[in-house]
N, CA and C of each residue as an Amber inpcrd file, in Angstrom:
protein
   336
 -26.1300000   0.4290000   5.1140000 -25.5750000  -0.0200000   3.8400000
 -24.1620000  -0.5650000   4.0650000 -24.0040000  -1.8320000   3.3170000
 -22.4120000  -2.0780000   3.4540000 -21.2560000  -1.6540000   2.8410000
 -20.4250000  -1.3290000   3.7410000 -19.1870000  -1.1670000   3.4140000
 -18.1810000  -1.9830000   3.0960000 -18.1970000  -2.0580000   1.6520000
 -17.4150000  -3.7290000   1.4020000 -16.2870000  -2.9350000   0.8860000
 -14.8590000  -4.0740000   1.7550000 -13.7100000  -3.7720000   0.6480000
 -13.0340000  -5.3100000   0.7410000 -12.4340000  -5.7150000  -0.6550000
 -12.0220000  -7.0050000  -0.7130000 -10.7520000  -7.2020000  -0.1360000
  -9.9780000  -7.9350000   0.3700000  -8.8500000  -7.8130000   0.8130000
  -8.2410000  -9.6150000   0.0340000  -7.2810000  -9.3660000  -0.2290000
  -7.0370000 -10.9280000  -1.0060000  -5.2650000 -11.3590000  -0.7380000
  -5.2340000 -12.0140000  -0.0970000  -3.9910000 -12.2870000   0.6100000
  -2.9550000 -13.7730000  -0.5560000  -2.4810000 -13.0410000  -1.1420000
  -1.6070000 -13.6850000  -1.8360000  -0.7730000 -15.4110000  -1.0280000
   0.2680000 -14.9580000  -0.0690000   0.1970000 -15.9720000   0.1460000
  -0.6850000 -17.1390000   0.7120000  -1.6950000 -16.9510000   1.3030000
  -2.7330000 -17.5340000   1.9400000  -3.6990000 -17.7900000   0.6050000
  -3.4140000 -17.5030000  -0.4130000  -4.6280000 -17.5590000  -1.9670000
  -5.6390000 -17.6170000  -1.5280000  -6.5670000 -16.5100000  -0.8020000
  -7.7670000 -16.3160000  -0.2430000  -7.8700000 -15.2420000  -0.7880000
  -9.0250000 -14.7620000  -0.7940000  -9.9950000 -13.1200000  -0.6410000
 -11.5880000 -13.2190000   0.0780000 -10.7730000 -12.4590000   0.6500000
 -11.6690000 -12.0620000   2.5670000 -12.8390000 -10.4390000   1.4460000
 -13.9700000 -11.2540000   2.1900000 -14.9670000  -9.7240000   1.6230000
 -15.2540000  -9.6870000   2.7820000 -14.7140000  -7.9860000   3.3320000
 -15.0690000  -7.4160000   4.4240000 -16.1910000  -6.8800000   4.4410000
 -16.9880000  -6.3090000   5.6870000 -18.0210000  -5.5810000   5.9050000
 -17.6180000  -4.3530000   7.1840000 -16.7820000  -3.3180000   6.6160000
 -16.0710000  -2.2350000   7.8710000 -14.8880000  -3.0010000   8.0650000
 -14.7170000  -3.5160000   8.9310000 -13.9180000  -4.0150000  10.0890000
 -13.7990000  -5.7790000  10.0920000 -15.1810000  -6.2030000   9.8050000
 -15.5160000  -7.5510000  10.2800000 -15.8880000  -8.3950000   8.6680000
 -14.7410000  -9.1930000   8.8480000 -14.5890000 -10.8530000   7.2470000
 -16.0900000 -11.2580000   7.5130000 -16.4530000 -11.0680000   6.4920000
 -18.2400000 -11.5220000   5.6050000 -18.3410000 -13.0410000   5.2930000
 -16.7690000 -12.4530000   4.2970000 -17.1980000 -14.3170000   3.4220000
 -15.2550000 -14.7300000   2.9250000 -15.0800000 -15.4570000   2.8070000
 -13.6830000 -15.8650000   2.6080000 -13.7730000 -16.8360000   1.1660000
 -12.8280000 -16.9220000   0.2530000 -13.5430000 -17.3860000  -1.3620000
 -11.7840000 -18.3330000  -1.3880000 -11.6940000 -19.3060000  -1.4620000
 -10.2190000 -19.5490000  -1.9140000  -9.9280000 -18.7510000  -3.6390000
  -8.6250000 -18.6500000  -3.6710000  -8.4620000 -18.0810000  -4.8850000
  -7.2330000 -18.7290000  -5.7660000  -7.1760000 -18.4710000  -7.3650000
  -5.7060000 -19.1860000  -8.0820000  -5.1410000 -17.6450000  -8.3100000
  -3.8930000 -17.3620000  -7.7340000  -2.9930000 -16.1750000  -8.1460000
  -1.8110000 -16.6020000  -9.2250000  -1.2970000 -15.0820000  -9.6200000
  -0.5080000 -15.4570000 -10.5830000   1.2400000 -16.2860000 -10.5790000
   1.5730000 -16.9990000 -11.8710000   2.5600000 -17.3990000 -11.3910000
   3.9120000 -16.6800000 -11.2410000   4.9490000 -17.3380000 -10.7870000
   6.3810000 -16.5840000 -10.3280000   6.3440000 -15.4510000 -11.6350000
   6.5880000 -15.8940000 -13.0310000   6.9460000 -15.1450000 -13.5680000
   5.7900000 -14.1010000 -14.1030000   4.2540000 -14.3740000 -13.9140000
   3.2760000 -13.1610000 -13.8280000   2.4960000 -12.9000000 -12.4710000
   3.4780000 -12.8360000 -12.1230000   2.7940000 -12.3670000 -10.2340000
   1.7150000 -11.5310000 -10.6090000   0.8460000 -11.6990000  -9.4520000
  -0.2090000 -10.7350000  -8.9220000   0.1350000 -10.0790000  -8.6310000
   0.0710000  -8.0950000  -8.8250000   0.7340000  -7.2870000  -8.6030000
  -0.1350000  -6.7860000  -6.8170000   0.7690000  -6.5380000  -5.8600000
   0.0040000  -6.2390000  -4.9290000  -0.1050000  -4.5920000  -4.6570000
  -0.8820000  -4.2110000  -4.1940000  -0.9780000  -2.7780000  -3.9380000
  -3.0620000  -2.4200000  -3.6580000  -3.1510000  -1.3050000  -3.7600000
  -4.5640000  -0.9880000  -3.6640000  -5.1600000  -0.6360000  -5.2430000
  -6.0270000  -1.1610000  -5.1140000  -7.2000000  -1.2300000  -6.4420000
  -8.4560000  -0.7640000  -6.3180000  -9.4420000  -0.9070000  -7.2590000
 -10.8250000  -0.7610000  -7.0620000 -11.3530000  -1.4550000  -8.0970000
 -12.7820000  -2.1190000  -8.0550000 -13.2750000  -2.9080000  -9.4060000
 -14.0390000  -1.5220000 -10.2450000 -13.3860000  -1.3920000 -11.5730000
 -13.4000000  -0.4150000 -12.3050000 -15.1490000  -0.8900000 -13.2120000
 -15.1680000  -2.3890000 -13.3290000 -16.6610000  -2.6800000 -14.8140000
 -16.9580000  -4.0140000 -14.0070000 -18.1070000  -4.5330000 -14.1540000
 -18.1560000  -5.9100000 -14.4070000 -19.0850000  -6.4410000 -15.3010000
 -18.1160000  -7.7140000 -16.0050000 -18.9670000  -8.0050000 -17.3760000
 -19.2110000  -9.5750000 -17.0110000 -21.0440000  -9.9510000 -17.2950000
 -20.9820000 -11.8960000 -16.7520000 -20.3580000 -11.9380000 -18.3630000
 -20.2260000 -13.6120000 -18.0260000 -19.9020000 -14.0470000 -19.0440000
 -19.1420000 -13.9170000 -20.1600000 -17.9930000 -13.3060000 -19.8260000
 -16.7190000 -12.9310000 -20.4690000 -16.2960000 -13.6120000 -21.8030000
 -16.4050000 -14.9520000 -21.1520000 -16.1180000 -16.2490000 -22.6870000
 -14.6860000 -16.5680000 -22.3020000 -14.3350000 -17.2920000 -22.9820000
 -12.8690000 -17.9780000 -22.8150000 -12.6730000 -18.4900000 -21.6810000
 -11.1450000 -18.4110000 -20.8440000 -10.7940000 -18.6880000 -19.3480000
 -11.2670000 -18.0500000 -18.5240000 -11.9180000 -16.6440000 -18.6820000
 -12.8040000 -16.1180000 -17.5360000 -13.8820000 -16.6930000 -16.7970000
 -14.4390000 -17.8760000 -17.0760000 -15.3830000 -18.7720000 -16.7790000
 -16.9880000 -17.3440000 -16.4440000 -17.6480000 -17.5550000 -15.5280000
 -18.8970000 -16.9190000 -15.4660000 -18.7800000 -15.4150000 -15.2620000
 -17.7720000 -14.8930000 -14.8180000 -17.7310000 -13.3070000 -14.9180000
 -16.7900000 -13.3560000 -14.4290000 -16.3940000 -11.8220000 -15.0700000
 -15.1070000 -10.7600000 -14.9350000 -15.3820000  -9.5000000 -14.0650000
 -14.3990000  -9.5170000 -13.2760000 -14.8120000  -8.1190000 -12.8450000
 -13.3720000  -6.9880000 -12.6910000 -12.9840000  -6.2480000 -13.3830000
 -12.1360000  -5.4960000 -13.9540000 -11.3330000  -4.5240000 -12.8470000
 -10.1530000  -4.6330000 -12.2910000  -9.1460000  -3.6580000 -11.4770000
  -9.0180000  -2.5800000 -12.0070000  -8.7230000  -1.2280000 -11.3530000
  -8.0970000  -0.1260000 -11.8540000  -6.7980000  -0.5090000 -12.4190000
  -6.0560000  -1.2170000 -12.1350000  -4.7100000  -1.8460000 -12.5370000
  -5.2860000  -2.6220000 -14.1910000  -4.8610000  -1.7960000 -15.2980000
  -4.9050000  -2.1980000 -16.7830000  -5.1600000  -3.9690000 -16.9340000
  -5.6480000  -4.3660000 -17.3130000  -5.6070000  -5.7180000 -17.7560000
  -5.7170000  -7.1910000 -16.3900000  -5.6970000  -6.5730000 -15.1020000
  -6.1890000  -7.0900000 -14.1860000  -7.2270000  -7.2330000 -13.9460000
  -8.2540000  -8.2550000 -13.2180000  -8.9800000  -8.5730000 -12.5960000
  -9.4100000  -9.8380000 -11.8360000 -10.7320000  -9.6250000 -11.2250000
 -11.0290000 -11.2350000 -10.6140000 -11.9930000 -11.5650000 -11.4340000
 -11.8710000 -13.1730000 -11.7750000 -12.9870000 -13.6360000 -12.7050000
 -12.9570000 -14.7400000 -12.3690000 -14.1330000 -15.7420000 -12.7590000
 -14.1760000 -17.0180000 -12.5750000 -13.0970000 -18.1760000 -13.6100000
 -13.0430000 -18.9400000 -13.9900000 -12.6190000 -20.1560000 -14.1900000
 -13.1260000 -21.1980000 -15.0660000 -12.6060000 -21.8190000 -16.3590000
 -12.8180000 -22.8040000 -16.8560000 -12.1380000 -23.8620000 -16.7240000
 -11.3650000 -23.7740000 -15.6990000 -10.1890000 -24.8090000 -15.1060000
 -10.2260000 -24.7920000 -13.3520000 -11.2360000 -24.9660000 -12.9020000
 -11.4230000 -25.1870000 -11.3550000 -10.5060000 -25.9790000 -10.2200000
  -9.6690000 -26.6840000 -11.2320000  -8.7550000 -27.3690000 -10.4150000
  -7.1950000 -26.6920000 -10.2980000  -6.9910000 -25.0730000 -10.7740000
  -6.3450000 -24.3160000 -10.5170000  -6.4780000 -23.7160000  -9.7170000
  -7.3450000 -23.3310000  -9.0300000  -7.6350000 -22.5970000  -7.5640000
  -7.2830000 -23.2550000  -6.6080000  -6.4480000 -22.4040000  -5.5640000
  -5.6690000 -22.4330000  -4.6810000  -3.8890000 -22.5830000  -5.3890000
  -3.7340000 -22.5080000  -6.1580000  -2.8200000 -22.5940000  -6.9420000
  -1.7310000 -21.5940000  -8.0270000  -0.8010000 -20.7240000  -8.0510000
   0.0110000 -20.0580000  -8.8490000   0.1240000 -21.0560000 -10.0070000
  -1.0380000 -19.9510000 -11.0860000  -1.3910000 -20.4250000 -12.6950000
  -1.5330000 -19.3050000 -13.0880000  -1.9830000 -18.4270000 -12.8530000
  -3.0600000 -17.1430000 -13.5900000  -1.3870000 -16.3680000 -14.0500000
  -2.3480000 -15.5860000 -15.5770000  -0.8830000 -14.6820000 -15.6800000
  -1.1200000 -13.0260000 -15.1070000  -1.6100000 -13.7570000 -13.4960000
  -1.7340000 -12.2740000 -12.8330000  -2.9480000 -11.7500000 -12.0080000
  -3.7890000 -12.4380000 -13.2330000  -5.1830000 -12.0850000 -12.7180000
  -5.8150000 -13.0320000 -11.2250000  -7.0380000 -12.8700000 -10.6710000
  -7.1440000 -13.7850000  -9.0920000  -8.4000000 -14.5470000  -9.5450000
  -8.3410000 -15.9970000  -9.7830000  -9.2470000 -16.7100000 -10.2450000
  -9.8360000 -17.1410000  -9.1710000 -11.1940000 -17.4890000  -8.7430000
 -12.2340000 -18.1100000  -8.8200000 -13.0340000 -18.4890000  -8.6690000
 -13.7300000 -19.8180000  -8.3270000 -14.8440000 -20.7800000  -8.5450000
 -16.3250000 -20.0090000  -8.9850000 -16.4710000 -20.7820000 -10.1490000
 -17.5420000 -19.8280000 -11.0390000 -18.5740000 -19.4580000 -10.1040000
 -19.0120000 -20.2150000  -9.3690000 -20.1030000 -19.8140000  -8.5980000
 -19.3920000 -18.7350000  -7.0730000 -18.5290000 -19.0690000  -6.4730000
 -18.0600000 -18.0370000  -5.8110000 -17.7460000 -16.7950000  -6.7500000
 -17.4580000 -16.4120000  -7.5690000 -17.4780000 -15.3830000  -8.3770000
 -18.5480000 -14.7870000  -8.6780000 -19.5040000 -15.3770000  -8.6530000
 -21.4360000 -15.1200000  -8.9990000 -21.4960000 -14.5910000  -8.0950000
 -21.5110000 -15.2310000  -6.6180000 -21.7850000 -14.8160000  -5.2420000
 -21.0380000 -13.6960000  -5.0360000 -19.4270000 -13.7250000  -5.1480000
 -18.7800000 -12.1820000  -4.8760000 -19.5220000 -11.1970000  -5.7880000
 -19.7350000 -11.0490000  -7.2290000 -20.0150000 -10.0060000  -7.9360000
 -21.7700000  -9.4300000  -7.8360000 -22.4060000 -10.5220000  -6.8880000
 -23.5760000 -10.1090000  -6.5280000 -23.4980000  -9.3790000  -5.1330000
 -22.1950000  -9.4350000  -4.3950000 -22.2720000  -8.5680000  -3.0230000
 -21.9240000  -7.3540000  -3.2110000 -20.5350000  -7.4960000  -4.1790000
 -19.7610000  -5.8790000  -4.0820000 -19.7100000  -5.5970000  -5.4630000
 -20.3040000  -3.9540000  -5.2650000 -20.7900000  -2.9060000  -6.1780000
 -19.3050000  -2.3130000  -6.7860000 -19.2380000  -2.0290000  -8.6090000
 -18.0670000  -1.2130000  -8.9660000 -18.1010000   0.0390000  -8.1040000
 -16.4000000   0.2310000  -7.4570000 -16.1760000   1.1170000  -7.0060000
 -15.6200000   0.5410000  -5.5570000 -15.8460000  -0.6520000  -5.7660000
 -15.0770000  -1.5110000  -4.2440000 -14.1880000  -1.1480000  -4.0320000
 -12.9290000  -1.4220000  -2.7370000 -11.7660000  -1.2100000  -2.3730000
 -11.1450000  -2.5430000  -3.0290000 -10.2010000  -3.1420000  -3.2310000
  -9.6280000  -4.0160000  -3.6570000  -7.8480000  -4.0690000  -3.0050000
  -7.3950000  -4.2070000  -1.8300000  -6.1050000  -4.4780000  -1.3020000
  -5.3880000  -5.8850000  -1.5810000  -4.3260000  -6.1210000  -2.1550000
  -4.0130000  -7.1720000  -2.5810000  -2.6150000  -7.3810000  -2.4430000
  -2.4430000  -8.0150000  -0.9700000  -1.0510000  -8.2890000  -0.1590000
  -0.5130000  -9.4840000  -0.5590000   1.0890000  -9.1460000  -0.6300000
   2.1810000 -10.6110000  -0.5810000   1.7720000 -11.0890000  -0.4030000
């Protein structure tokens, strides 16, 4: 069984889905801007809901950190990019694909 934990590297606006030791799949990502940074530290995905509605584009999937999470995108041409007020956006279909690998209760590390 896999051992997934996400690791999502702020400056590099990536998130690496590990398997143990060894990068699975690599997703570019939109982090938050100067004045709503992405808070970094360790997390876990607490719910996940498809189809959120609004700017969440195809699903949400909810941090232990209050009002954080990763979700998809109704603005695709923000990824790779400081926009979000915090949260780690995207591409609707990479978001499909991440929330179909890793189960609530993931690791979630989220470095400078």
């Amino acid at each position: 069984m896999p051992q997934y934990h996400i690791i999502i590297d702020l400056s590099d606006r990536m998130l690496y889905v590990l398997d143990g030791d060894r990068v699975v799949r690599g997703f570019p990502v939109g982090v938050g801007k100067m004045v709503t940074q992405t808070p970094s530290g360790e997390f876990e995905i607490i719910n996940k809901v498809p189809n959120p509605g609004g700017p969440f584009g195809a699903f949400w999937m909810g941090l232990s950190k209050p009002h954080y999470g990763i979700h998809g995108t109704n603005n695709p041409s923000s990824i790779g990019h400081e926009v979000s007020h915090g949260c780690i956006r995207m591409y609707n279909e990479d978001v499909l694909q991440l929330a179909s690998m890793v189960p609530i209760g993931t690791p979630v590390t989220i470095r400078p």
